[in-house]
Backbone as ProteinMPNN parsed JSONL, in Angstrom:
{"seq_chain_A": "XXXXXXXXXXXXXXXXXXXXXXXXXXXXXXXXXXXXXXXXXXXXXXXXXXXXXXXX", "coords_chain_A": {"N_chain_A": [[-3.603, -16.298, 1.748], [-1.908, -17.198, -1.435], [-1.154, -19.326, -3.361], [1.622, -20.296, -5.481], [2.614, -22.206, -7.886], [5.931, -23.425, -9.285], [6.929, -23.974, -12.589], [8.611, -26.059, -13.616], [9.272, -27.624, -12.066], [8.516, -28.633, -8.695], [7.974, -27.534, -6.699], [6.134, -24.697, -4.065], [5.037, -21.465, -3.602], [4.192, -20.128, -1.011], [2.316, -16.754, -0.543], [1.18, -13.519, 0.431], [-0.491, -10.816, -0.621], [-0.089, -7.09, 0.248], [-1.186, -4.199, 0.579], [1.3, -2.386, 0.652], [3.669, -4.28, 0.293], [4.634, -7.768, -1.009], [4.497, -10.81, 0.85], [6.323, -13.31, 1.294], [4.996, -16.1, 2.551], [6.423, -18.621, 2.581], [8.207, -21.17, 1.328], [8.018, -24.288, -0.442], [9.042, -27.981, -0.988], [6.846, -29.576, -3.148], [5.326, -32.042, -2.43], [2.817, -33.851, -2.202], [-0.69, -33.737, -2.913], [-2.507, -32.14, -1.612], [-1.971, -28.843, 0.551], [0.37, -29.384, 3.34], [-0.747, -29.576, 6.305], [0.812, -29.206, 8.697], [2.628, -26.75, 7.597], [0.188, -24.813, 6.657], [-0.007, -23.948, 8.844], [2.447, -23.035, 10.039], [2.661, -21.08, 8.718], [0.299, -19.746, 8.554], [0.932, -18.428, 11.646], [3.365, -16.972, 10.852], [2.345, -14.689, 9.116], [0.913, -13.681, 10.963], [2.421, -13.062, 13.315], [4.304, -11.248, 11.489], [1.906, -9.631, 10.915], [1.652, -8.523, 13.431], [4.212, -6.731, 14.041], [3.794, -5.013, 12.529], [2.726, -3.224, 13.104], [4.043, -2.267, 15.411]], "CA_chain_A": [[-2.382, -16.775, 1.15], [-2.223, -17.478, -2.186], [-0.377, -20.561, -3.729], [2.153, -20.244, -7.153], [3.528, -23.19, -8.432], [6.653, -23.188, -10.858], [6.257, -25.269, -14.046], [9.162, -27.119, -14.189], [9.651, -28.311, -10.411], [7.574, -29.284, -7.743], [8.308, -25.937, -5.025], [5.12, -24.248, -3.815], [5.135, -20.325, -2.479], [2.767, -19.202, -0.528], [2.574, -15.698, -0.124], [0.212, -12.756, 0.686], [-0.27, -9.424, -1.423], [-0.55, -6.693, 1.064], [-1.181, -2.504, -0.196], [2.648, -2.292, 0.7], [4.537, -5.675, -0.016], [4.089, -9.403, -1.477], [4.9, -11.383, 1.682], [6.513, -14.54, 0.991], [5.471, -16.683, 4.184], [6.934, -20.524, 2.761], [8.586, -22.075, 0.066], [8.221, -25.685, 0.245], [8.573, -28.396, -2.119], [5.324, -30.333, -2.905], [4.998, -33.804, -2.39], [1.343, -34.24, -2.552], [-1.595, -32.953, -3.454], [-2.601, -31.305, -0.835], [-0.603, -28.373, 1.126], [0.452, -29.998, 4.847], [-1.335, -29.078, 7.552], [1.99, -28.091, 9.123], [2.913, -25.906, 6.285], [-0.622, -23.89, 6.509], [-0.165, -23.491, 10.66], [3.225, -21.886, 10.473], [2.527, -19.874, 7.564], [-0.32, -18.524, 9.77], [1.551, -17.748, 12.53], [4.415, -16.032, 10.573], [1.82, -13.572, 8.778], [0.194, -13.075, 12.124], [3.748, -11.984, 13.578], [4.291, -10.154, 10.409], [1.334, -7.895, 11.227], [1.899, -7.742, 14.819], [5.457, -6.377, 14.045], [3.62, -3.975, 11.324], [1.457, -2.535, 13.784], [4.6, -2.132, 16.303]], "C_chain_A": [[-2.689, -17.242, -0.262], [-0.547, -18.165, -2.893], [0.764, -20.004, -5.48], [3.373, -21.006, -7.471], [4.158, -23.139, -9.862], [5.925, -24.579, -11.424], [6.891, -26.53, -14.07], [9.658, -28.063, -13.082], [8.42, -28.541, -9.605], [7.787, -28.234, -6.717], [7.165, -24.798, -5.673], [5.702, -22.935, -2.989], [3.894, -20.163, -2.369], [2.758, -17.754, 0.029], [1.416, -14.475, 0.102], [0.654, -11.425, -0.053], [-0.961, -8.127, -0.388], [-0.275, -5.115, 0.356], [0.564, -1.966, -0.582], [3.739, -2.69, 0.466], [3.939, -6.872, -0.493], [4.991, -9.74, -0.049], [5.235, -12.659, 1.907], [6.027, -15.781, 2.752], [5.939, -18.222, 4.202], [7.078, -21.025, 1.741], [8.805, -23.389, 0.579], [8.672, -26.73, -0.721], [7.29, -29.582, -2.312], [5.364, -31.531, -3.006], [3.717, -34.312, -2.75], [0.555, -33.455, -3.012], [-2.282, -32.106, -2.964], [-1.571, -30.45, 0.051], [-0.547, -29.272, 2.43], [-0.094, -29.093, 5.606], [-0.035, -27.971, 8.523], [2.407, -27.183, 8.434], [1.614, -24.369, 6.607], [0.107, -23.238, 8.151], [1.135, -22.695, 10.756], [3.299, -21.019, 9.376], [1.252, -18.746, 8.142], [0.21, -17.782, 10.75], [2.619, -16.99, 12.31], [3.765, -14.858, 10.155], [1.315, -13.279, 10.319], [1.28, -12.022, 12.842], [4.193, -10.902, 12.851], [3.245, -8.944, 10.589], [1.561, -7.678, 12.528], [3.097, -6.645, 14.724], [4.833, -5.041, 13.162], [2.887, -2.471, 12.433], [2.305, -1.756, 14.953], [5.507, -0.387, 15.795]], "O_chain_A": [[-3.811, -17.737, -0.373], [0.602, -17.724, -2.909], [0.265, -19.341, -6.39], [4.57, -20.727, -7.407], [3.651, -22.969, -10.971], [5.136, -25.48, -11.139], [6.406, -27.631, -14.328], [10.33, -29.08, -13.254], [7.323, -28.602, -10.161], [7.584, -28.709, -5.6], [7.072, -24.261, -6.777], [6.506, -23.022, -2.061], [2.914, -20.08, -3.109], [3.243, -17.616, 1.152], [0.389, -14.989, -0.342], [1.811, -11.009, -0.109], [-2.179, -8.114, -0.214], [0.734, -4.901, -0.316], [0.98, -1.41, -1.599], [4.741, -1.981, 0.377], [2.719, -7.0, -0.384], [6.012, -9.098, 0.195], [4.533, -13.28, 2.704], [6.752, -16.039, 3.712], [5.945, -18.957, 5.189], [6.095, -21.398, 1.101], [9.451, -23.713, 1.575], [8.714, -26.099, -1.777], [7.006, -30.36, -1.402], [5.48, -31.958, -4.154], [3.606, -35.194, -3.602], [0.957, -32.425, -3.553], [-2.766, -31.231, -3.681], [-0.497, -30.964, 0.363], [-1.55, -29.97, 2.578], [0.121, -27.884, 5.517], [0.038, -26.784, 8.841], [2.713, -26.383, 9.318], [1.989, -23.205, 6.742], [0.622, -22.13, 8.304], [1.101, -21.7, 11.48], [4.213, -20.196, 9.318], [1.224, -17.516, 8.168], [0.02, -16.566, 10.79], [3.038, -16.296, 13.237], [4.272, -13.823, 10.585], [1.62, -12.123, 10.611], [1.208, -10.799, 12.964], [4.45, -9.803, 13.342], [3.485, -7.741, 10.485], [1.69, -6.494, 12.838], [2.91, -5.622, 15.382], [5.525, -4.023, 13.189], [2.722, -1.255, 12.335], [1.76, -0.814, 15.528], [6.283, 0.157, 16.581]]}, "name": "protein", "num_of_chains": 1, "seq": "XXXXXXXXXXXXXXXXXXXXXXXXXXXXXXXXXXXXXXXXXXXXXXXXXXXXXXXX"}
């Protein structure tokens, strides 16, 4: 996943660059300095579904 924060706000995407698509998996807005734990865990499990579904 890779992070890209606007300039003039505080909202974090995280998204994946895949041969075929950019895959947005979570716009959030950032509070801290680190991403949330919850934030990473369902952004895993949506790309994971995302390839299961790719593969289907």
């Amino acid at each position: 996943m890779h992070p890209y924060k606007t300039r003039t706000t505080n909202w974090q995407i995280l998204y994946r660059i895949d041969d075929d698509a950019i895959v947005i998996a979570e716009v959030f807005h950032k509070t801290a300095q680190t991403t949330p734990k919850a934030v990473t865990e369902v952004c895993q499990k949506r790309l994971a579904q995302y390839d299961k579904d790719q593969q289907e």
